[in-house]
N, C-alpha and C positions, 0 to 999 in steps of 0.2 A: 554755605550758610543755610540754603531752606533746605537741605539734609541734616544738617546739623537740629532745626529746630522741628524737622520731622522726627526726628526720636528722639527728642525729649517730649514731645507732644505726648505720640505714643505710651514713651515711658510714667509718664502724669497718668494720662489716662489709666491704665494698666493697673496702675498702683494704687487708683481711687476705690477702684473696688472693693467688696468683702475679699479678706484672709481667706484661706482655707481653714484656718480656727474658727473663725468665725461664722461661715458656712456649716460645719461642723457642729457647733454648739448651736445654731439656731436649728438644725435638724435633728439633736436629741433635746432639746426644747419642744420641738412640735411633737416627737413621740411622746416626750412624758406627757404632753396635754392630751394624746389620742389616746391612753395608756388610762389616766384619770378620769377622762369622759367615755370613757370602755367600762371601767368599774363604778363608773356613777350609774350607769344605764344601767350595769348586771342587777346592781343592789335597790333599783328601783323597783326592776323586774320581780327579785323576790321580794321585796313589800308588798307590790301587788300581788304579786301569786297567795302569799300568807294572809292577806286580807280577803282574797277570793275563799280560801280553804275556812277560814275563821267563819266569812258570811256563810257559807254551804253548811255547816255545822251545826 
């Protein structure tokens, strides 16, 4: 019997976790936001540069 309720424990447990879909989608989740805040940097970068070049003018 406390074998028997040793894996189903296990098996509970196990099963509580994230999928590997879902592991999956939360880590092309996190790239798309590192991917967006990469291109939000670039294009702040050249605002600033083209503001720098505009004042120098």
């Amino acid at each position: 019997m406390k074998i028997l309720l040793s894996v189903l424990s296990l098996t509970l447990l196990a099963s509580c976790g994230p999928s590997q879909e879902e592991l999956r989608q939360a880590e092309m989740e996190q790239q798309k936001l590192e991917k967006e805040a990469s291109e939000k940097l670039a294009q702040e970068e050249a605002t600033r540069t083209a503001a720098v070049t505009c004042a120098v003018m």
